[in-house]
C-alpha positions as a Markdown table, in Angstrom:
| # | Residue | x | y | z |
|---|---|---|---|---|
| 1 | Unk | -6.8 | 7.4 | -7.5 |
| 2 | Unk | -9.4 | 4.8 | -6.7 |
| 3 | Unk | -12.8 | 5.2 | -5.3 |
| 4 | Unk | -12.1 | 4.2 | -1.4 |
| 5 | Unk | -9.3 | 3.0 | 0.4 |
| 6 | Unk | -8.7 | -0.4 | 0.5 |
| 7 | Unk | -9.1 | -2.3 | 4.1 |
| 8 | Unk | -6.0 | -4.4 | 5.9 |
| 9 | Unk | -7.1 | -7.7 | 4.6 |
| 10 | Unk | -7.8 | -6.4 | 0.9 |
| 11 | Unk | -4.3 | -5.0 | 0.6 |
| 12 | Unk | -3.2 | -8.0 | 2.2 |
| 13 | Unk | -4.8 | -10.4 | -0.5 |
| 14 | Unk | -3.0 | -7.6 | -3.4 |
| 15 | Unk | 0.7 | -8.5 | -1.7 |
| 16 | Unk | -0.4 | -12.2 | -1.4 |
| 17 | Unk | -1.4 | -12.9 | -4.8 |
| 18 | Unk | 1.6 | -10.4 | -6.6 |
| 19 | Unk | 4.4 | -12.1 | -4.4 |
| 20 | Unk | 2.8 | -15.6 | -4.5 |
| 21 | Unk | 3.0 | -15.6 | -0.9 |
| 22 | Unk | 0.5 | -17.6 | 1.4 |
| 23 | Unk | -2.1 | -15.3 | 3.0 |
| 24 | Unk | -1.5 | -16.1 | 6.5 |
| 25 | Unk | 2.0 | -15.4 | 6.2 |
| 26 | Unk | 1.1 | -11.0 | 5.8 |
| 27 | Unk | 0.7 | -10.0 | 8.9 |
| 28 | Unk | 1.0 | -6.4 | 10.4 |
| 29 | Unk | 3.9 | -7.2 | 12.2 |
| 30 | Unk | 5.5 | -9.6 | 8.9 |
| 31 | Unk | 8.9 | -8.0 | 7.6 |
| 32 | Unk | 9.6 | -8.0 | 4.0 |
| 33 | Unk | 13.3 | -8.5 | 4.1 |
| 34 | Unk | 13.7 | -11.0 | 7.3 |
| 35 | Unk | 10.2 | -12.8 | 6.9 |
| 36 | Unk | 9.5 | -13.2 | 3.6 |
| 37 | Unk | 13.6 | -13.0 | 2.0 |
| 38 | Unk | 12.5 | -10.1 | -0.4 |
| 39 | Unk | 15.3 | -8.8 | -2.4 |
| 40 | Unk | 16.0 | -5.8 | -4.1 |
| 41 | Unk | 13.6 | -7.0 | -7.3 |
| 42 | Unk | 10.7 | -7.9 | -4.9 |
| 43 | Unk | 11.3 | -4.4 | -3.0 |
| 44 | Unk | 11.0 | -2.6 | -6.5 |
| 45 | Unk | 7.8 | -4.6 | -6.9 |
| 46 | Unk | 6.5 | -3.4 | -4.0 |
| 47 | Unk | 7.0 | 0.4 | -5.6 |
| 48 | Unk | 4.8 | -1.1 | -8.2 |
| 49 | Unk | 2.2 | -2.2 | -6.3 |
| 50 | Unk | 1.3 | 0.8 | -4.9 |
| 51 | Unk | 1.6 | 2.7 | -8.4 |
| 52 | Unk | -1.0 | -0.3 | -9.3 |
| 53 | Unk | -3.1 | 1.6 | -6.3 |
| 54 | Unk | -2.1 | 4.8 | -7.9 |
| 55 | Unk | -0.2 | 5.7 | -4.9 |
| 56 | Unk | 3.1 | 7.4 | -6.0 |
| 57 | Unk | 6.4 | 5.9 | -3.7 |
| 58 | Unk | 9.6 | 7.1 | -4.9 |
| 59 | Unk | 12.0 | 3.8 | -5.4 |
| 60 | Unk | 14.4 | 4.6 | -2.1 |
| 61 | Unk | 11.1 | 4.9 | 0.3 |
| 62 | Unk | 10.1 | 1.0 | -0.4 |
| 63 | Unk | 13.4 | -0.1 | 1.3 |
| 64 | Unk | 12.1 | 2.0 | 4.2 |
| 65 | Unk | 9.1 | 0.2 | 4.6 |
| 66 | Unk | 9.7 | -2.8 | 6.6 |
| 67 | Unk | 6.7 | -4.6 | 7.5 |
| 68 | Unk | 3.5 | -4.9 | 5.9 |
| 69 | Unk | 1.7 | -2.7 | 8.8 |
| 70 | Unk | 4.1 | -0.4 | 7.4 |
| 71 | Unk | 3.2 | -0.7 | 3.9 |
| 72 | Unk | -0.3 | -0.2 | 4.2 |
| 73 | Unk | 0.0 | 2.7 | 6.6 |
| 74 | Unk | 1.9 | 3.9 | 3.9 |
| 75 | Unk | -1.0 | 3.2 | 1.4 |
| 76 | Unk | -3.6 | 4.4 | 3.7 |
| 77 | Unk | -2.2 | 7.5 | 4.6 |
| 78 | Unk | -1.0 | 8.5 | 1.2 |
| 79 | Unk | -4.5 | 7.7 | -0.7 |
| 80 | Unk | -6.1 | 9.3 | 2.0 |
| 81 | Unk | -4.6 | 13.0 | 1.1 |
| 82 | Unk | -4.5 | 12.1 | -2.7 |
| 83 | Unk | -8.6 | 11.7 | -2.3 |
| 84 | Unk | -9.1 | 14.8 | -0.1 |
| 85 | Unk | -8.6 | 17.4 | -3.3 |
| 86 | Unk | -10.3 | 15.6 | -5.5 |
| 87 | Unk | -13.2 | 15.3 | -3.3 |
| 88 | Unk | -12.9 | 19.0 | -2.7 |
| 89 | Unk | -12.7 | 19.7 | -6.4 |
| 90 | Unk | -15.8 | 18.0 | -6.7 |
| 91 | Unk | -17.7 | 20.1 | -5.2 |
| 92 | Unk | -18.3 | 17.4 | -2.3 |
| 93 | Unk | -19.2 | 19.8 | 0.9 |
| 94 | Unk | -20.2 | 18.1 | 4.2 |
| 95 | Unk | -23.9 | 18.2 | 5.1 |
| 96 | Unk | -25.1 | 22.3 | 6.7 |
């Protein structure tokens, strides 16, 4: 897992640069199949991307993602509860 979660725009900048799409064009509300014409090989990639983010999405949950709001809520939420163990493991205990 990495160290922190990344923010909106730096997940943002990930999709733009591993789909070669312009920046601009990723917004919250931007849907991967009407959008930006992703087909079945770009909607794989997307499964990749988050193992890249070592975030595990099984193959049939990327073609329920539509947007990219979606996809990083996705992101968010699962590296979130993938960090919370660890952290625990850790021996990281909040402040008495």
């Amino acid at each position: 897992m990495s160290e922190r979660v990344l923010t909106f725009d730096e997940f943002r900048e990930g999709l733009a640069r591993t789909f070669q799409v312009p920046l601009e064009s990723l917004r919250d509300d931007t849907n991967f199949l009407e959008d930006l014409a992703f087909d079945s090989l770009r909607m794989l990639q997307l499964g990749m991307v988050f193992e890249e983010l070592d975030v595990e999405m099984p193959e049939e949950m990327a073609w329920g993602i539509q947007t990219v709001g979606e996809a990083y809520a996705y992101y968010t939420t699962a590296a979130q509860a993938d960090s919370t163990p660890s952290e625990q493991a850790s021996g990281a205990h909040p402040a008495s």
